[in-house]
C-alpha positions as CSV (number, residue, x, y, z in Angstrom):
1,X,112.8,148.0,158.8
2,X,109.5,148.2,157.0
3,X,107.3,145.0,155.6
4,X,105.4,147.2,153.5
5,X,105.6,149.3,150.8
6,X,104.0,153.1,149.7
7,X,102.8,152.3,146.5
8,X,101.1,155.3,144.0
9,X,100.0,154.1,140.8
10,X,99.4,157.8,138.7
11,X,97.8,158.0,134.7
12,X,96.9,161.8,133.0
13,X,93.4,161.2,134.1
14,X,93.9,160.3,137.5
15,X,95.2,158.6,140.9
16,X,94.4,154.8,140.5
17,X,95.9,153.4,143.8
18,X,97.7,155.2,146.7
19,X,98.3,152.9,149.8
20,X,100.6,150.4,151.0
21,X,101.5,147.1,149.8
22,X,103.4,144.0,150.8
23,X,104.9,144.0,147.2
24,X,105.0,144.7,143.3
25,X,105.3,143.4,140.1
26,X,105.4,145.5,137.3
27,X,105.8,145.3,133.6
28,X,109.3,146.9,132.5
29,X,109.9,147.6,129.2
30,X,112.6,144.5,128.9
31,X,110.3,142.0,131.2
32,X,108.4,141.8,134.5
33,X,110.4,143.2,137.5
34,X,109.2,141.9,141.3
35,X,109.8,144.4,144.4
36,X,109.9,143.8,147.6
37,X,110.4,146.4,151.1
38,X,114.0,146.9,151.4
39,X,114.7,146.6,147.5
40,X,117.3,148.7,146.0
41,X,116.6,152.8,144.5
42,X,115.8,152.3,141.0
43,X,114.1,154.0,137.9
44,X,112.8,152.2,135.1
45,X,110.6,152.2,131.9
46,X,107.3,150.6,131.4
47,X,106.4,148.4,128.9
48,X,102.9,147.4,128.4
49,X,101.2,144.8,130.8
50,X,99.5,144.0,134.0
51,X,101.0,145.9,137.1
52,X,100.2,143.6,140.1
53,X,99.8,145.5,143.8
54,X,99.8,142.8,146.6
55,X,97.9,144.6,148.8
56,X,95.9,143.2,152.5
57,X,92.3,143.9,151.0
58,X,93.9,141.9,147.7
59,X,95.5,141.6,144.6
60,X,95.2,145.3,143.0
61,X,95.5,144.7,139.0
62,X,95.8,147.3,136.4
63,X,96.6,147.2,132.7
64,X,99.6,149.9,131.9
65,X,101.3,151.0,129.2
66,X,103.9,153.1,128.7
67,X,105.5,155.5,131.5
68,X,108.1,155.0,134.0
69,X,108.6,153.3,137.8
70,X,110.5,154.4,140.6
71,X,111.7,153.0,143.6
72,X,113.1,154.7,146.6
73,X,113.2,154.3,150.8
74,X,110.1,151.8,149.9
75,X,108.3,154.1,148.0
76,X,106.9,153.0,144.2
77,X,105.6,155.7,142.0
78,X,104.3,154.2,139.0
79,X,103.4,157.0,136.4
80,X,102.1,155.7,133.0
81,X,101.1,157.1,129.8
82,X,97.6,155.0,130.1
83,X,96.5,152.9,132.6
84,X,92.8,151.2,133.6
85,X,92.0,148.6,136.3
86,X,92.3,145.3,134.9
C-alpha cells in the first residue's frame, strides 16, 4: 500500500508537474473532486479552475481549463487544454 501518489500534470505546451504527491484536488467539470492513494480507477472531464497538488516541498497550484483526468494504481494524469501555474 502506497501513501503517495504519481501525479503528471500535461498542457500542448508542456510538462507542468511530474512527481509524487500525498494528494489531489482537481476541478471536474460538475465540481471539485479530492483523491487520495488507494482511490478508485476513474476518468473524468475538467472544468475550469485551480488544480491543487499536495506535494512535500508544498502546495503545487495551477489554473486549468478544459481537458480530462485520470486515475489508476495511484497514478493521476491530468491533460488540459490550457493550463499555467497559478
Amino acid at each position: 500500500m502506497s501513501d503517495l501518489l504519481k501525479v503528471s500534470v500535461i498542457s500542448p505546451e508542456r510538462v507542468l508537474y511530474e512527481g509524487s504527491a500525498r494528494g489531489v484536488i482537481a476541478p471536474a467539470f460538475d465540481g471539485e473532486l479530492g483523491i487520495l492513494p488507494m482511490h478508485a480507477p476513474l476518468m473524468t472531464l475538467l472544468g475550469q479552475g485551480t488544480l491543487r497538488v499536495d506535494t512535500d516541498s508544498g502546495e503545487q497550484r495551477f489554473t486549468v481549463s478544459g481537458g480530462f483526468l485520470q486515475i489508476v494504481d495511484d497514478q493521476v494524469r491530468v491533460v488540459t487544454e490550457q493550463a499555467s501555474a497559478a
